[in-house]
N, C-alpha and C positions, 0 to 999 in steps of 0.2 A: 231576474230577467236581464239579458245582455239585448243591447240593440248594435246591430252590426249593419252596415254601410258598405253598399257596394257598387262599384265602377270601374268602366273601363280604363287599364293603366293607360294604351294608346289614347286615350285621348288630351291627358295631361303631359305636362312637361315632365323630365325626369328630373329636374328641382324639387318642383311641386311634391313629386311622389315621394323623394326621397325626405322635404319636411313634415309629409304627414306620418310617415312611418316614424321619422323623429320624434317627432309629437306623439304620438299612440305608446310608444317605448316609454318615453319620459312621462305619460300619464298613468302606464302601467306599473313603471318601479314607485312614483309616488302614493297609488294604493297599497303597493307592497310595503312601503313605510310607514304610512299611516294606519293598516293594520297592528305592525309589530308594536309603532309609537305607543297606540291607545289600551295593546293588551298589557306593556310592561310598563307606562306611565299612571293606566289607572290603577292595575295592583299595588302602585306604591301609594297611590294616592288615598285607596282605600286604608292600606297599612296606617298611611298617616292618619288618618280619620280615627280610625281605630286607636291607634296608641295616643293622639290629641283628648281623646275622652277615658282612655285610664290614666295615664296622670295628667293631672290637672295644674300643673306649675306654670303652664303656660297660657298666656291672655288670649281670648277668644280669636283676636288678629291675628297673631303668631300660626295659632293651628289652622284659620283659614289660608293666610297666604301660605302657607308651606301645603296646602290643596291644591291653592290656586298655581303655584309652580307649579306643581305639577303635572298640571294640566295645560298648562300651555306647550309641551310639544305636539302632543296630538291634535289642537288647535292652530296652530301653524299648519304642521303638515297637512289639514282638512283645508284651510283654505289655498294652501298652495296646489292641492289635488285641483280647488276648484279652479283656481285660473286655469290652469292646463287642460281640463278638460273643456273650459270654454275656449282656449285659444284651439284646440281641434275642431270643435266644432264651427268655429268660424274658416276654418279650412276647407272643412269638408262641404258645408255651405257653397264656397265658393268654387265647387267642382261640378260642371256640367251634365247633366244623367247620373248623378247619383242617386241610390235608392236608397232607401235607409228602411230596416223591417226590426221589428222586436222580436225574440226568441227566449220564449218559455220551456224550460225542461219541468216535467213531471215524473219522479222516477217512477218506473211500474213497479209494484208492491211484491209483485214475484219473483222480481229479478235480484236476485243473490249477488252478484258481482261487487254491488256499494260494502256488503258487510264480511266479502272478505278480506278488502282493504283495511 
């Protein structure tokens, strides 16, 4: 579900507008990092996991924190998505006649298009 926000540009300033689009860009690349962070930092993470319990030379610390590293970038980047996504919404908040609606897609089961991608 995306919820998407909408108003009139005329009624804002063209500052205004121009830092919510700021805002909305910079909240968008920081999903797109937080995506890649979590799929290439947990595979390592897993790796580590995995290679911490076939050899054993290493004390139980050692193989967690070398998880736990690795897992801190994808936890970064989740909470820096959150500030950003709460500093838009205290934007958009603060924008006069805005509408804000949720939108659900359901693909239809017949429609061929998804699986020729």
């Amino acid at each position: 579900m995306q919820a998407v926000t909408s108003f009139s540009a005329s009624a804002i300033s063209p500052d205004q507008l121009s830092g919510i689009m700021a805002d909305h860009l910079a909240l968008d690349r920081a999903r797109i990092l937080r995506r890649l962070l979590v799929t290439r930092f947990g595979l390592l993470a897993v790796v580590a996991a995995v290679l911490g319990t076939v050899f054993q030379g290493f004390s139980p610390f050692a193989r967690w924190f070398t998880i736990g590293l690795f897992l801190l970038p994808p936890i970064w980047a989740w909470t820096s998505e959150l500030r950003l996504e709460r500093r838009l919404s205290r934007r958009l908040h603060d924008v006069d006649g805005a509408v804000a609606q949720i939108c659900t897609y359901e693909p239809d089961p017949r429609d061929n298009r998804i699986r020729e991608l």
